[in-house]
C-alpha positions as CSV (number, residue, x, y, z in Angstrom):
1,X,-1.8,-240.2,9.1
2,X,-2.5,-243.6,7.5
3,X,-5.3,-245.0,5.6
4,X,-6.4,-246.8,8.0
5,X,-7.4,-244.1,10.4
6,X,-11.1,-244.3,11.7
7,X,-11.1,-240.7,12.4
8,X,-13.7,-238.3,11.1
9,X,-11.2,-236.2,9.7
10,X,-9.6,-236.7,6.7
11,X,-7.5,-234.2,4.0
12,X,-8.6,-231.2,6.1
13,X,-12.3,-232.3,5.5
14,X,-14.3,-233.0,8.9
15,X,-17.1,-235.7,7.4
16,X,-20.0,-235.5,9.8
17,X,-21.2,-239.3,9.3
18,X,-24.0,-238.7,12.1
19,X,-26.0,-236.1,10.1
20,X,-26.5,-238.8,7.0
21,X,-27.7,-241.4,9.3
22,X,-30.0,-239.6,11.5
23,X,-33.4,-239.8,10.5
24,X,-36.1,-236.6,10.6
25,X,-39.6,-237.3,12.5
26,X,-42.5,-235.5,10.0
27,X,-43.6,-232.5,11.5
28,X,-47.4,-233.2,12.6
29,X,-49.1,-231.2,10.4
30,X,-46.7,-233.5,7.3
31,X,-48.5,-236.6,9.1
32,X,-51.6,-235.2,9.2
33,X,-51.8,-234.6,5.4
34,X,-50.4,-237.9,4.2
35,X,-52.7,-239.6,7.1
36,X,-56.0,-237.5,5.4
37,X,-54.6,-238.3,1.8
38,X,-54.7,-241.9,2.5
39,X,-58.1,-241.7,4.0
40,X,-59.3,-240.2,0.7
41,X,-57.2,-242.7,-1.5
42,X,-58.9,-245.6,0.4
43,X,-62.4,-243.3,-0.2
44,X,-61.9,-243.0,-3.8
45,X,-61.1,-246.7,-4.3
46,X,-64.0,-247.7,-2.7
47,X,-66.2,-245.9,-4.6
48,X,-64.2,-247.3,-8.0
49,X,-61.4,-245.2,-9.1
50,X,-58.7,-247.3,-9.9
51,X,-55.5,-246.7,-7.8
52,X,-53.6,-243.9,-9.8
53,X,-56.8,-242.2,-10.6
54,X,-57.7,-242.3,-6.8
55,X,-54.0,-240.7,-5.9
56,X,-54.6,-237.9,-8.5
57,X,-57.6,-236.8,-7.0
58,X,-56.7,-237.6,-3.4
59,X,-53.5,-235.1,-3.7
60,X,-55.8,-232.3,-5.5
61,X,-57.0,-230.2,-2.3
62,X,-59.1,-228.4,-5.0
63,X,-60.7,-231.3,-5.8
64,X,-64.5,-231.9,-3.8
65,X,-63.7,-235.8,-2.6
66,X,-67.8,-235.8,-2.0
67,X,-68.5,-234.7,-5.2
68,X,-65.8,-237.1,-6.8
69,X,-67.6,-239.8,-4.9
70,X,-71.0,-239.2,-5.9
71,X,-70.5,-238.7,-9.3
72,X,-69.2,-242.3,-9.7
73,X,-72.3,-243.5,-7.0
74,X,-74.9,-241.8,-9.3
75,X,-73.3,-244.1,-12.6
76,X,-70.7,-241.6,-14.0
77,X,-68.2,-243.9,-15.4
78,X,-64.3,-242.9,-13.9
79,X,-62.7,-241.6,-16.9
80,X,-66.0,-239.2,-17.5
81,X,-65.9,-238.4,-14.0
82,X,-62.1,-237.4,-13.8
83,X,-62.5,-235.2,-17.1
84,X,-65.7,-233.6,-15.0
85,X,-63.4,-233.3,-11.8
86,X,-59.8,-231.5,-13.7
């Protein structure tokens, strides 16, 4: 065998190029998180978290996004509101 060969096989190694290259759909309840985590990213924004305050909150489930939201709407200023919140 040269070093040229295309084939798969090589030094009594089979090299199974397909499984690298073949992507993996997200199950649907994967999708459903990250689509309900971006919804309360956007949320947290909007009500003005900055960015990486609004992705720590959005990924802690424990976390009331309502309660997040109104704390900042009733003049609770975000870094007093995230010590409230963890």
């Amino acid at each position: 065998m040269n070093g040229a060969s295309a084939s798969p096989y090589k030094s009594g190694v089979f090299y199974d190029t397909m499984a690298i290259q073949t992507p993996i759909a997200p199950s649907r309840r994967e999708w459903e998180r990250e689509e309900i985590t971006s919804w309360r990213i956007e949320c947290l924004e909007a009500a003005g978290y900055d960015a990486e305050a609004s992705i720590v909150i959005a990924l802690d489930r424990d976390v009331d996004l309502h309660r997040a939201v109104s704390l900042l709407e009733r003049g609770c200023p975000p870094d007093l509101a995230l010590q409230i919140l963890f």
